[in-house]
C-alpha positions in Angstrom: -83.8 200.8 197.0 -80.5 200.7 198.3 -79.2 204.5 200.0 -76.0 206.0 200.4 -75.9 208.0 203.6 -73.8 211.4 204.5 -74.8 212.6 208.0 -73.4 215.8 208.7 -73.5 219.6 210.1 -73.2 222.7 207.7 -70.0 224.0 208.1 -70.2 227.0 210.7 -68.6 228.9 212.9 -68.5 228.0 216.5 -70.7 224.6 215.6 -68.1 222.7 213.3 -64.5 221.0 214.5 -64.4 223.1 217.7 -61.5 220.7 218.5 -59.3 221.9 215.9 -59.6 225.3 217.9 -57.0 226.0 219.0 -54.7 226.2 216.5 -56.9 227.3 214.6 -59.4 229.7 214.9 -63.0 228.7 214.6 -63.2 230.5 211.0 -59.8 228.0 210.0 -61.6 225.0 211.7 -64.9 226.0 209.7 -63.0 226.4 206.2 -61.3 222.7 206.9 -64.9 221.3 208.1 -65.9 222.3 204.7 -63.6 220.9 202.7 -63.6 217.8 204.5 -67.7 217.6 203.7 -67.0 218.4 200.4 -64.1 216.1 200.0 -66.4 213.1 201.4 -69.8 214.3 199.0 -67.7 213.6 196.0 -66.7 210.3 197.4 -70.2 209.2 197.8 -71.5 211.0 194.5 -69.3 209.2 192.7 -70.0 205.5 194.2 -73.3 204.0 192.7 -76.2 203.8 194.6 -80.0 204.5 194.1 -80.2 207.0 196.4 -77.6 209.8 197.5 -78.9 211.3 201.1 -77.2 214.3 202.9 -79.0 213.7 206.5 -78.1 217.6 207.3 -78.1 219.8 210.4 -78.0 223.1 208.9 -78.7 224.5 205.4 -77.3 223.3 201.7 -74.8 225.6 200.5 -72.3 225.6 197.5 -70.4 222.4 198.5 -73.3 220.4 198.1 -73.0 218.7 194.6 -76.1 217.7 192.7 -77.4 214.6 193.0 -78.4 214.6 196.7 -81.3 214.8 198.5 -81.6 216.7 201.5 -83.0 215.8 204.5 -82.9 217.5 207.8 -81.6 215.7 211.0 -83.9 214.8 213.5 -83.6 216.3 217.0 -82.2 214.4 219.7 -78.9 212.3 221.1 -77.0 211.3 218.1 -77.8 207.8 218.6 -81.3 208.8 217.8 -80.1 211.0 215.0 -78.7 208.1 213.1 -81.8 206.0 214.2 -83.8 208.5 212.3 -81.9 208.2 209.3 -81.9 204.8 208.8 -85.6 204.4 209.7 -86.4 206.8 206.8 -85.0 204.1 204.4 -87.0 201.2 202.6 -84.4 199.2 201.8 -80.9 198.5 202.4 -78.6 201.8 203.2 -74.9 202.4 204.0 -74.3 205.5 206.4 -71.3 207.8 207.3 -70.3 211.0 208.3 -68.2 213.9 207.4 -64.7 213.4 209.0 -63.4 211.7 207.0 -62.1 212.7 203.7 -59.6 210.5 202.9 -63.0 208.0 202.1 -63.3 207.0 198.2 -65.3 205.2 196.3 -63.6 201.8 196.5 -64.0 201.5 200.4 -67.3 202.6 199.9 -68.7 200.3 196.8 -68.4 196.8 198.8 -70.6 198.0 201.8 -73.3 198.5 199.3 -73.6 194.7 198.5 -75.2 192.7 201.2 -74.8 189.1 199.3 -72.5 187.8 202.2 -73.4 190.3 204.6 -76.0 191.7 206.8 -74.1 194.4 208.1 -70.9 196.0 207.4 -69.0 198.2 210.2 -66.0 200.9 209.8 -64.5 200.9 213.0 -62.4 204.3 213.6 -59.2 205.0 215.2 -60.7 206.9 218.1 -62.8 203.9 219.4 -66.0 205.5 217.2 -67.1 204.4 214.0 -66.9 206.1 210.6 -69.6 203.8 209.0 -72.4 201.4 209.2 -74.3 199.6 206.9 -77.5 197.4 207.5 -79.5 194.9 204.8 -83.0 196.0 206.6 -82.3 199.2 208.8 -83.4 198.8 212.2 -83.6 201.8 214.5 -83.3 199.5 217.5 -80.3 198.4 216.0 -79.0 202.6 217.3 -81.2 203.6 219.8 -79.3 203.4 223.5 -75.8 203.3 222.1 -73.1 205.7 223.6 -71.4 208.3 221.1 -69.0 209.8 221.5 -66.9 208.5 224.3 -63.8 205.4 223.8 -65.8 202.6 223.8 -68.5 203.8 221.2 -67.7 201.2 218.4 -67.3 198.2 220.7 -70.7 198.7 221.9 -72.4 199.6 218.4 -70.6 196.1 216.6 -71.7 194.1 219.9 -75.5 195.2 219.4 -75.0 193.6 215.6 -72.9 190.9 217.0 -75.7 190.2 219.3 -78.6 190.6 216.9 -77.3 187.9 215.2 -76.2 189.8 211.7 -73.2 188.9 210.1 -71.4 191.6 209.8 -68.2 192.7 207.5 -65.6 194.7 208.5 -64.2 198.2 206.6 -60.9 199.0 207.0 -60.1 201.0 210.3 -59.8 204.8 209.5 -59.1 208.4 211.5 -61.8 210.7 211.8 -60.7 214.4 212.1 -61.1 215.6 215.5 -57.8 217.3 216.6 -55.2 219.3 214.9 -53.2 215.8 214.7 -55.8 214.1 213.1 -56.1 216.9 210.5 -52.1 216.3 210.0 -52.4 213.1 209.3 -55.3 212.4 207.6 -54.4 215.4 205.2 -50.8 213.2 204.8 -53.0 210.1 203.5 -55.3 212.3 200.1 -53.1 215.2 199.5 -54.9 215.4 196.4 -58.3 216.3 198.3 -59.9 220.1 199.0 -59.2 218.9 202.6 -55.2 218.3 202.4 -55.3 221.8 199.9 -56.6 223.5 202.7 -55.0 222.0 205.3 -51.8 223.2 204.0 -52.7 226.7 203.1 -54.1 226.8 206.9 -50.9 225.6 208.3 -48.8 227.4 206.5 -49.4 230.4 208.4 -50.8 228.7 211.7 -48.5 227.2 213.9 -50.1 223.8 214.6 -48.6 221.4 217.8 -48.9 217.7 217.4 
């Protein structure tokens, strides 16, 4: 049974996109968190998979579409986090998280097929990485890698390198950290509840690049 992954935090005050603050205050940074889960739910409800997962931190509230099931994060680094959420799958699953709302179905679809593949990686523009697939999930595969800092998503595609998996590449995208990244990433689906927001934010907060 193949799964379709979001890990993420419920959008909330003083616990969401801290980074956006300042500019914005941590109610502004909570309202763009939001849309940007929202934004990425969508994108993964609408590309086919047999199951749709929310791994959540927090509790479901009206973004959620239906279709998901919900299942809490486990405690721990985040390296175990994801660890755990691939270890509660029995088959081949496809995860990511919820900065990045520019995401749609068509990156997404391909990562779901592991003909040619054992792996596929979405390196991100901060040095992270904004998904990871695996054929057979493998905790170990998680476990001991660093998040968070520059050299995150080296390390995570050497430990598939180095298992032996080969492993496709997604295109590179930004995660929203900073008021920047919001810019920008708002500039790439200005169609999305996270570029509608962005601007209505913007508009009255003065926001430095």
């Amino acid at each position: 049974m193949t799964s379709l992954l979001v890990i993420a935090k419920a959008p909330v005050p003083g616990r969401v996109k801290t980074r956006l603050t300042p500019p914005f205050t941590p109610e502004q940074a909570t309202a763009l968190a939001e849309a940007s889960l929202a934004d990425t739910l969508e994108a993964v409800a609408a590309t086919p998979a047999e199951r749709h997962v929310l791994v959540l931190d927090g509790a479901p509230g009206p973004w959620l579409p239906p279709g998901f099931e919900v299942v809490p994060q486990s405690g721990g680094g985040l390296d175990e986090r994801l660890a755990a959420a691939f270890a509660a799958c029995a088959g081949p699953a496809l995860l990511i998280g919820m900065d990045t709302p520019q995401v749609a179905p068509e990156l997404l679809a391909p990562a779901l097929a592991f003909d040619a593949y054992d792996a596929w990686f979405g390196p991100a523009a901060d040095g992270g990485f904004w998904a990871l697939g695996l054929a057979v999930p493998d905790p170990a595969l998680l476990l001991g890698v660093p998040m968070s800092v520059p050299e995150t998503g080296a390390v995570q595609y050497e430990r598939l390198r180095r298992s032996g998996l080969r492993t496709g590449l997604l295109p590179r995208l930004r995660d929203v950290d900073t008021a920047a990244d919001a810019a920008e990433v708002a500039a790439l689906a200005p169609a999305g509840r996270f570029a509608t927001r962005h601007r209505q934010l913007s508009a009255r907060t003065p926001v430095t690049r």
